[in-house]
C-alpha positions as CSV (number, residue, x, y, z in Angstrom):
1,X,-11.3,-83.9,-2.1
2,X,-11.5,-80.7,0.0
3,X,-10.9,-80.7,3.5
4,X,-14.0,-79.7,5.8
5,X,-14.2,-77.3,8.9
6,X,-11.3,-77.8,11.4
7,X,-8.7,-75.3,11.7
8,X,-6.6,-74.1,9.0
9,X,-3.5,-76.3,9.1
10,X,-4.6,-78.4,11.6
11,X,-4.3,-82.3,11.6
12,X,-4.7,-83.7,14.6
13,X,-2.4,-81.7,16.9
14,X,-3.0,-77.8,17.9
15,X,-2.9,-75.5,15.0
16,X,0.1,-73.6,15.2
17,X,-1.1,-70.5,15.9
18,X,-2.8,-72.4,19.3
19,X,0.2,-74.0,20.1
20,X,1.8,-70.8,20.1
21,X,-0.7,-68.9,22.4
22,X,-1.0,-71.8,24.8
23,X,3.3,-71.0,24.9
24,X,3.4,-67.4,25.5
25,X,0.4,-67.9,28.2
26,X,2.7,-70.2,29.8
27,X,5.3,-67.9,29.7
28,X,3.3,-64.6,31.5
29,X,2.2,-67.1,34.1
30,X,5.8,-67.7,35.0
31,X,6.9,-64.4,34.9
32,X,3.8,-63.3,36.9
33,X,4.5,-65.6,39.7
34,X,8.3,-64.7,39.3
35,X,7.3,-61.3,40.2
36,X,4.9,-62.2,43.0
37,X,7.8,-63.8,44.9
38,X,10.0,-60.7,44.0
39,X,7.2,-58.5,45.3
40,X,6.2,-60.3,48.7
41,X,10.2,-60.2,49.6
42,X,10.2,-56.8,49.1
43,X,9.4,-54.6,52.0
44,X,7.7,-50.9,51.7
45,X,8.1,-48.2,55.0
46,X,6.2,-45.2,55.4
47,X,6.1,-42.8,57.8
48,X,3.3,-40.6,59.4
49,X,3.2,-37.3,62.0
50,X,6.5,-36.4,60.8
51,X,8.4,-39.6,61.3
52,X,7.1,-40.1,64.8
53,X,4.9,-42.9,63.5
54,X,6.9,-45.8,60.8
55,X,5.6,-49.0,59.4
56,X,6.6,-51.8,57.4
57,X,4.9,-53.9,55.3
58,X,6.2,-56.7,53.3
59,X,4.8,-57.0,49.2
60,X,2.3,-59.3,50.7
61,X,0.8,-56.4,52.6
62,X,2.1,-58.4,55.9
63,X,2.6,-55.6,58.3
64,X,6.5,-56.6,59.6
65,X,7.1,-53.6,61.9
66,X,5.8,-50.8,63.6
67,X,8.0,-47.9,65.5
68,X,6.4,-45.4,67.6
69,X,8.7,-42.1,68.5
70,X,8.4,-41.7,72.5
71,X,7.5,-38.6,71.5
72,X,4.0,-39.5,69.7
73,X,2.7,-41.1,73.3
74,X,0.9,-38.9,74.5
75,X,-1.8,-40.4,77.4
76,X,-4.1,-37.4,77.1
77,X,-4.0,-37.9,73.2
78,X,-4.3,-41.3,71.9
79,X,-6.3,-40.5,68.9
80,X,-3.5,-38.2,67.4
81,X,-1.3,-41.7,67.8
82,X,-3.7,-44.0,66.2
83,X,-4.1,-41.7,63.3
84,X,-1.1,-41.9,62.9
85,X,-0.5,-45.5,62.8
86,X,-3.5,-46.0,60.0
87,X,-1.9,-42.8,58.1
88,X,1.3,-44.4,57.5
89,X,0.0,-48.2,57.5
90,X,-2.7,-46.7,54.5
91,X,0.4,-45.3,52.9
92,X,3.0,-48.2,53.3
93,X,0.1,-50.3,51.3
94,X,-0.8,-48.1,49.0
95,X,3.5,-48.3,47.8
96,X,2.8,-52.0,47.3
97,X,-0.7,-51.3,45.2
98,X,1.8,-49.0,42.8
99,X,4.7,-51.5,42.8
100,X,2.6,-54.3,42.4
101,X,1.1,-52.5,39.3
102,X,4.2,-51.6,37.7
103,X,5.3,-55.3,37.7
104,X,1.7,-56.8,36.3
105,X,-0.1,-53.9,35.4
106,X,0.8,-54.0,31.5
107,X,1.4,-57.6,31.4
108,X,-2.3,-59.0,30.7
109,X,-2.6,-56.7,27.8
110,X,-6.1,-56.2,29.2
111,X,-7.4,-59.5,29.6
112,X,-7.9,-58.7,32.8
């Protein structure tokens, strides 16, 4: 008597090729949220106006610190200063965006 529909090799249990799917999923999930942790330790600084602006940010795009050179207060010219905060804050995240895509970038083989 031939066997009808099902999967090839099946039974009752996950065919192996399933099984085996299910396993390696499994496995990228933990090594994704391995290198989350990894990446929200990690802290990125970058600086702005020459240094006179640096900022902080943790992987988890926390912003930790922020140090202002006396020289970059200038009363007259706040704008210059606030620039320069959102300069190096734009570029302390955009080091995380790349980091963060060298770790899980090629790890959903395009899944997602």
């Amino acid at each position: 008597m031939a066997k009808r529909g099902g999967f090839p090799g099946g039974g009752m249990g996950m065919p192996g090729n399933m099984n085996n799917l299910l396993k390696q999923a499994q496995r990228m999930q933990a090594q994704m949220q391995e290198n989350k942790a990894k990446l929200d330790e990690r802290e990125f600084t970058a600086a702005a106006g020459g240094g006179a602006v640096k900022v902080t940010v943790t992987g988890a795009k926390e912003l930790k610190a922020i140090e202002i050179s006396p020289e970059a207060v200038d009363p007259e010219d706040v704008e210059t200063l606030q620039d320069m905060i959102l300069a190096a804050v734009g570029e302390a995240m955009k080091q995380v965006d790349e980091e963060s895509q060298k770790l899980f970038g090629g790890m959903t083989g395009g899944l997602m």
